[in-house]
C-alpha positions in Angstrom: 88.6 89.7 130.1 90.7 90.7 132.6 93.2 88.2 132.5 93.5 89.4 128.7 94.0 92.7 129.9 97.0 91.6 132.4 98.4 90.1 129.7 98.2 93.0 127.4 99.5 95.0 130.0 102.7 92.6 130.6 103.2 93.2 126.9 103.2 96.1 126.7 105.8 96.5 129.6 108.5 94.0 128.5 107.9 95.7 124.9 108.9 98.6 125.5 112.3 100.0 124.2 114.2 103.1 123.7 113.9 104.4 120.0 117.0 105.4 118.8 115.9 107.9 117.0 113.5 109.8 118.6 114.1 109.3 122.1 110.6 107.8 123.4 110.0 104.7 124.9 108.2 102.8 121.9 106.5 99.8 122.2 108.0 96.8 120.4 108.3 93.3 120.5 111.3 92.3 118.8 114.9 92.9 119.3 117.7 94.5 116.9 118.8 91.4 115.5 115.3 90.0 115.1 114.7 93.3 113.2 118.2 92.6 110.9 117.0 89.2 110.1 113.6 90.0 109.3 115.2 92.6 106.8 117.1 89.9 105.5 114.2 87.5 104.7 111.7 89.9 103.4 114.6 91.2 101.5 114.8 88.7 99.6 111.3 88.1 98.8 110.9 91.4 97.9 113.8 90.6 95.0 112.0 88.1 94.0 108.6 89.6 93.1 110.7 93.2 92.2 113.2 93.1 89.5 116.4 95.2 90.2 117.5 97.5 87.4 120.3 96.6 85.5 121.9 99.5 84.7 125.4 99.0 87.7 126.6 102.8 87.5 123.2 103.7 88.6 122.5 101.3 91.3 126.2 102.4 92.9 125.3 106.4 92.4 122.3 105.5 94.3 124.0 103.4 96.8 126.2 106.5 97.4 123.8 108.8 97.9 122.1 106.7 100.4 124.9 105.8 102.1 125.9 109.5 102.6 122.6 110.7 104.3 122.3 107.4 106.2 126.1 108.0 107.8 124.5 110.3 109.0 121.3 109.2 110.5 120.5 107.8 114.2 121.5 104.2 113.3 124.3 104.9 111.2 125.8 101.4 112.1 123.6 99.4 110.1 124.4 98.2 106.4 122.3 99.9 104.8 121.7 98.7 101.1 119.8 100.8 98.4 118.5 99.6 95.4 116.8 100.7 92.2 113.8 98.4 91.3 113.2 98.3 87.7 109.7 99.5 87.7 107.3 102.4 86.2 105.8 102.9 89.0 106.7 106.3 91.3 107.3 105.0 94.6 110.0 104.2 97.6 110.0 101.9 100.2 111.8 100.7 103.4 112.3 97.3 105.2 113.7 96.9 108.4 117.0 96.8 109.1 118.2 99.0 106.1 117.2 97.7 103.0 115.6 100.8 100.9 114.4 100.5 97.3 113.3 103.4 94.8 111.4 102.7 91.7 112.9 103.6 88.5 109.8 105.4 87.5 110.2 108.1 90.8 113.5 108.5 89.7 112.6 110.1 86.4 110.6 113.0 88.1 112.7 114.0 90.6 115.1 117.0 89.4 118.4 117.1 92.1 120.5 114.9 94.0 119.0 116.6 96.9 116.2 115.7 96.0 117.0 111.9 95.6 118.4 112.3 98.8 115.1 113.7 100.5 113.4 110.5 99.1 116.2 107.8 100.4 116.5 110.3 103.9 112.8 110.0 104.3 113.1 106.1 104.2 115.8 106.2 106.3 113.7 107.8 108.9 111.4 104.8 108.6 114.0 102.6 109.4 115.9 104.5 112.4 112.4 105.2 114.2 111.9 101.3 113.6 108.4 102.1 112.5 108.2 99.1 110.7 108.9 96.9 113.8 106.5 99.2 116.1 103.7 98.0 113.4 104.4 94.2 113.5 104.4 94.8 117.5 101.1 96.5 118.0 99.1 93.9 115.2 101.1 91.2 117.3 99.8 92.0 120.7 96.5 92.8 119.4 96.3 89.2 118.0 97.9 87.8 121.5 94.9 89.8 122.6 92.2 88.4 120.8 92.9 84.7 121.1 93.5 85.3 125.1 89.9 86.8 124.9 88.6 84.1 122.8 90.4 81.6 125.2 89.1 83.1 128.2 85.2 83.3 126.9 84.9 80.5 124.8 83.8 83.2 121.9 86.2 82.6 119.0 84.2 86.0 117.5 86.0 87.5 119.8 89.3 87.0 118.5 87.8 88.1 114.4 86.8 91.7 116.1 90.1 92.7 118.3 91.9 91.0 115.0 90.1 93.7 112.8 90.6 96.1 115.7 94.4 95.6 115.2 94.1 95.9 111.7 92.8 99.3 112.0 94.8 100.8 114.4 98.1 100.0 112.2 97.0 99.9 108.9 99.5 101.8 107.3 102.3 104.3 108.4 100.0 107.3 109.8 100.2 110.7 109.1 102.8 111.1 112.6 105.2 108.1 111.6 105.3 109.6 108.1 105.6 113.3 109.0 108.3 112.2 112.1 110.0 109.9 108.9 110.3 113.7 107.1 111.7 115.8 110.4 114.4 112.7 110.3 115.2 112.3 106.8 115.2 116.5 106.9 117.6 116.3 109.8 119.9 113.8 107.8 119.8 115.4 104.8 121.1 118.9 106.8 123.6 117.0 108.4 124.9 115.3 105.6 125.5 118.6 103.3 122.5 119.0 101.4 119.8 121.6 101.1 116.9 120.7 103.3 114.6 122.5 101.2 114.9 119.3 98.7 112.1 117.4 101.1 109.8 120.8 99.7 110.5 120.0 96.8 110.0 116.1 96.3 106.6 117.3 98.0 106.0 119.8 95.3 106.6 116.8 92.5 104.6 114.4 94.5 101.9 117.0 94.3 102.2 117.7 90.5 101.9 114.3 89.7 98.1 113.8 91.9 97.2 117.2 90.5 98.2 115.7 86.9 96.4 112.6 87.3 93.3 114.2 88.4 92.9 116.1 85.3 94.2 113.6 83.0 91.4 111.6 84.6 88.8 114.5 84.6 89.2 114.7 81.2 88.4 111.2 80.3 85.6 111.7 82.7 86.7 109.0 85.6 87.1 110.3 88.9 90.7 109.6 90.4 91.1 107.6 92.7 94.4 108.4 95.1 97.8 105.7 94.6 100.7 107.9 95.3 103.6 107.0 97.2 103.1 105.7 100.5 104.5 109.1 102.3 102.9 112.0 102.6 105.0 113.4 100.1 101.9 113.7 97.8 99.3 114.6 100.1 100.2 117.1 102.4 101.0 120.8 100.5 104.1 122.6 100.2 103.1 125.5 103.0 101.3 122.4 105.6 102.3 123.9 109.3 103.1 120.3 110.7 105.6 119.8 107.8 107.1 123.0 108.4 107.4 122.5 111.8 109.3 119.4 111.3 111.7 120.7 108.9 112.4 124.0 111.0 115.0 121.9 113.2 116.7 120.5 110.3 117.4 124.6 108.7 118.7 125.1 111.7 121.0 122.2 111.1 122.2 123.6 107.6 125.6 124.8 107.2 126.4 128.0 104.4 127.2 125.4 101.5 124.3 123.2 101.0 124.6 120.8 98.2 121.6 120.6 95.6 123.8 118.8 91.9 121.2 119.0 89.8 123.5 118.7 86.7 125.3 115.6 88.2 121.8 113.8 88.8 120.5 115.0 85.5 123.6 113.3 83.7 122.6 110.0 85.3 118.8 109.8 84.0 120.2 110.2 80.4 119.4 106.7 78.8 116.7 106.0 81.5 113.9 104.3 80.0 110.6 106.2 80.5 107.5 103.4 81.3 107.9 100.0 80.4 112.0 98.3 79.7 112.6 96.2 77.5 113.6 93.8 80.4 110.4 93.9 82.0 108.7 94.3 78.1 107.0 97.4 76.3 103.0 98.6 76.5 101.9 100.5 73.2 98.3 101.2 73.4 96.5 98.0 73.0 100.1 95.7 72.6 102.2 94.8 74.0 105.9 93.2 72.9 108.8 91.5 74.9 112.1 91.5 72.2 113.7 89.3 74.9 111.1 86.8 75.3 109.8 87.4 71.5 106.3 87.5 71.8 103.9 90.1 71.2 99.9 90.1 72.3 96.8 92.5 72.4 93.8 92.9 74.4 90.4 94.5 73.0 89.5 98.4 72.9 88.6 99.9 75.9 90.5 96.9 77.6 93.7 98.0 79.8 96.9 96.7 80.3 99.2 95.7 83.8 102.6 95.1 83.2 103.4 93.1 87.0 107.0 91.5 87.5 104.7 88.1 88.0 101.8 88.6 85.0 101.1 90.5 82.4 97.2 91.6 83.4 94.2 92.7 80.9 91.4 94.3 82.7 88.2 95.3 80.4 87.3 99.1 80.6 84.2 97.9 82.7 86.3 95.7 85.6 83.8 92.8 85.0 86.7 90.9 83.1 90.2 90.1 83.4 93.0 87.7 81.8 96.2 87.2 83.2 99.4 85.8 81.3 102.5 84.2 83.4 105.4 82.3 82.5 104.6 78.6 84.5 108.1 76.2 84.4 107.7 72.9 82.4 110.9 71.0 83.6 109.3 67.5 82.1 109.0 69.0 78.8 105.1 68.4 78.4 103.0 69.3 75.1 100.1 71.8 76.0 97.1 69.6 76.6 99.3 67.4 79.0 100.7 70.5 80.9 97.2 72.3 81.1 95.9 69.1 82.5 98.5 69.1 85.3 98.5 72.8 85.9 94.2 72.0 86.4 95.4 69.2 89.3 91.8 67.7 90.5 89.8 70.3 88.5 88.0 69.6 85.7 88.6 70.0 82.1 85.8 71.2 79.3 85.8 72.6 75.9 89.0 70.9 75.4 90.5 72.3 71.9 94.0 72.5 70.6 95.7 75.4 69.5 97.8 76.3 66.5 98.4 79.9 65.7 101.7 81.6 64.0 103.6 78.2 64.3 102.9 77.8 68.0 101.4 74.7 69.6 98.8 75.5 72.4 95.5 74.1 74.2 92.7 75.9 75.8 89.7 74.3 78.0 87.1 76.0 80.9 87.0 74.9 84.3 83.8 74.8 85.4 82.2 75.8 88.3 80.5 78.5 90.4 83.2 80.9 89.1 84.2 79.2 85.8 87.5 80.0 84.0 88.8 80.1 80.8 92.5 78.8 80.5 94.8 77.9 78.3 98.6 77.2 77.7 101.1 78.1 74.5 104.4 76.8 74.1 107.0 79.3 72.3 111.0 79.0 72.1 111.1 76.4 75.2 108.8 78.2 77.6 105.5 77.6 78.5 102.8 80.6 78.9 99.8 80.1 80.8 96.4 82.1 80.1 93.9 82.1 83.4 90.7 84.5 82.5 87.9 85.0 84.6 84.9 87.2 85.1 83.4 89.4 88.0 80.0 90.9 89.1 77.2 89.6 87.1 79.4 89.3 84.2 79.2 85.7 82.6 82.3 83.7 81.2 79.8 82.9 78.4 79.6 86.9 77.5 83.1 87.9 77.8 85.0 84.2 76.5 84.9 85.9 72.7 87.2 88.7 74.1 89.5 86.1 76.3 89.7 83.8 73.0 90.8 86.9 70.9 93.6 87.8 73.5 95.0 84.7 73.7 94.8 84.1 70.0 96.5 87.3 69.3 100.1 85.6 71.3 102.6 85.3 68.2 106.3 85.7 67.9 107.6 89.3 67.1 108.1 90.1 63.3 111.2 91.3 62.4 109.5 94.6 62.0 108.1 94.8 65.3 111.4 94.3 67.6 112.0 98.3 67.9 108.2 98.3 69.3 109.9 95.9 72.1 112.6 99.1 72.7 111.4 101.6 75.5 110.9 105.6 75.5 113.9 106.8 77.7 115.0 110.2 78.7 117.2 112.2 77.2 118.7 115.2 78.7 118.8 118.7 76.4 119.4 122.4 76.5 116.3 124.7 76.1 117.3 127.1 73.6 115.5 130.7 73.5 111.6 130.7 71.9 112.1 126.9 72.7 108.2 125.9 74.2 107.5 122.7 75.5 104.7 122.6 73.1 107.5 122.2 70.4 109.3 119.7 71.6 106.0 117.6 72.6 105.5 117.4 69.0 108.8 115.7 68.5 108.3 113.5 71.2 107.0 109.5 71.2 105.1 109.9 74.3 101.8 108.5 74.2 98.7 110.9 75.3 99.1 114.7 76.4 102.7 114.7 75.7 103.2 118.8 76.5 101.1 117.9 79.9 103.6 114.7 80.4 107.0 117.0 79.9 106.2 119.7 81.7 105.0 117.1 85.0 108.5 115.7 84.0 110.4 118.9 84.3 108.4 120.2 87.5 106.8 123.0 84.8 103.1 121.8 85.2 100.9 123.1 84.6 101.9 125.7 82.9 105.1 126.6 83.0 108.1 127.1 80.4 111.7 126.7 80.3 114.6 129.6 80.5 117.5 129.5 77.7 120.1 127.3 79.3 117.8 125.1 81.3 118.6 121.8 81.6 115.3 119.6 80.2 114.4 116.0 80.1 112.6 115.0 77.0 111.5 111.7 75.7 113.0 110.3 72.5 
């Protein structure tokens, strides 16, 4: 043990490095350009499993934001690249070395370029504290750790508990890296013309949107459960003394003019699509279409949707079942049977049957076993769709294989009527006219659910606020 503890302790002083951005000596274990290359790599993994939004004008608006609050940051050398990942969901993220992606779906609930900036300055703080690498250290040393204890007392348990040990101590940012990621994007923000106030305000959204989903939950009577953005954005209020006290440098910083453009970001979100794209296919209640890849499908009542960039993902209301659809390749040009049957590899095949439905040729089978499966493959315009459905808990594949069998069996090509079902909701960007309500316009609008509660979250008016004459509004047509 306390050879392990030398060792950890000549770690920890040959990691140890200057952070550029807040002056401490943090502990890390890689160097700059291991830190760039790592970037690079997860970079372009992360393209892989996120598709980019292909709207150009967008991206470079973006881009130029970014690269405006990040000239102006502690590590304004590196190449920073920002891009806008074509995806519903309301989040941002950093990798090291300078490569920052926001979601589509944040974008549509933010209301300034100040705003937009807060998000990208806040990820650029990530990056010039190199909080990222400082993780990667500490679960590295911690796993040097454990195998010098497990070395050093012949107890390989030894290495599983300092392992989970590790794990705990950096699982996630932390309330300090991501409150120290805010003082720094505050700080760049200020520097870089804008109104630091807009890091309030992105908190204020942030906030809206957990205080939405709680009662759109309460009132389907599920409790919530918390899957904001990774910052603390959404969980620490507007008036929280730590935030303030992080931001108070960066007021200091701010110069008489600070830039806010809240009709120049508006003008970019006109067109946006709200939810699904058509690139990435559409959700409407229980179907869902793909104009592209012309194919529509539905899963049960009660039963959910997941649209991922790698499967499309039906969970039942209960969580005992799923089904999962994914595009496999078929470069030898196989029929179904012969395609499931490679796809199975060693495992075995039962309940073979062939599939015809809506001109398509398919083939379905279980694989056996402790946790049996039910799968099955369609072929449709020269690709080749693979169904995988399983069961959880105490469920049986036996119970739920009706339900998988009606999902699958509902894959047909799109009719001719059906293509604008494949077209998303986007935004569209009006004036409110006097005695204009939001109630009103939710009538008008295509959005699924509480509609008024869903336009007011999108025009920071929730819960229960209303628009001036002259305001600016995003609807959804």
């Amino acid at each position: 043990m306390r050879c392990a503890l030398l060792l950890l302790g000549g770690l920890l002083l040959a990691g140890c490095a200057l952070n550029p951005a807040t002056g401490r000596n943090d502990f890390v274990m890689m160097s700059e350009r291991q830190e760039l290359e790592l970037g690079q790599r997860y970079n372009q993994e992360i393209l892989k499993q996120y598709p980019r939004y292909a709207d150009e004008k967008l991206q470079a608006y973006v881009q130029q934001v970014g690269e405006r609050v990040a000239r102006h940051s502690h590590r304004s050398q590196l190449n920073y690249q920002f891009t806008v990942v074509d995806s519903p969901d309301i989040n941002a993220f950093a990798l090291p070395g300078g490569y920052i992606y926001i979601h589509r779906g944040l974008l549509a609930y933010l209301n300034s370029e100040a705003e937009l900036a807060a998000v990208l300055g806040h990820e650029v703080g990530h990056v010039t504290a190199r909080h990222s690498v400082q993780q990667q250290s500490q679960s590295s040393a911690w796993n040097i750790l454990g195998q010098a204890v497990a070395i050093g007392t012949g107890i390989g348990a030894a290495a599983d508990l300092t392992n989970v040990l590790g794990g705990a101590f950096v699982r996630g940012y932390g309330r300090d890296m991501e409150l120290e990621a805010d003082g720094l994007g505050a700080q760049y923000l200020a520097r870089s013309g804008y109104d630091p106030q807009a890091m309030i305000e992105v908190v204020k959204v942030l906030k809206a949107q957990e205080d939405f989903a709680r009662d759109q939950a309460a009132r389907r009577g599920q409790t919530r459960q918390s899957s904001g953005y990774h910052g603390l954005f959404d969980t620490h209020p507007d008036n929280d003394r730590r935030l303030q006290q992080v931001l108070g440098p960066a007021r200091a910083l701010a110069s008489g003019s600070q830039v806010v453009k809240r009709e120049a970001f508006l003008e970019h979100l006109e067109g946006l699509p709200f939810g699904d794209s058509a690139a990435t296919g559409v959700r409407r209640g229980q179907r869902f279409y793909h104009g592209e890849l012309d194919f529509t499908l539905g899963v049960p009542d009660g039963w959910t949707l997941n649209n991922r960039p790698d499967a499309l993902i039906g969970l039942a209301g209960d969580g005992q079942a799923v089904i999962a659809l994914t595009l496999v390749d078929n470069p030898k040009g196989l029929g179904a049977a012969q395609l499931l049957r490679e796809r199975a590899g060693t495992q075995r095949l039962v309940a073979q049957q062939a599939l015809q439905q809506a001109g398509l040729q398919g083939h379905s089978a279980i694989i056996p076993g402790s946790a049996p499966r039910r799968v099955a493959v369609l072929l449709h315009g020269g690709r080749a769709y693979l169904f995988v459905a399983a069961v959880r808990g105490e469920a049986s594949l036996q119970s739920r294989d009706s339900q998988f069998l009606e999902v699958i069996g509902s894959f047909r090509p799109l009719a001719a009527a059906e293509r604008k079902l494949a077209e998303p909701l986007r935004l569209r960007v009006v004036r409110a006219r006097a005695g204009q309500s939001l109630a009103a316009l939710a009538k008008q609008s295509r959005l699924p659910g509480d509609a008024e509660a869903s336009l007011r979250l999108l025009n920071n008016l929730y819960p229960v606020g209303e628009p001036r004459p002259g305001d600016r509004l995003k609807i959804v047509r």
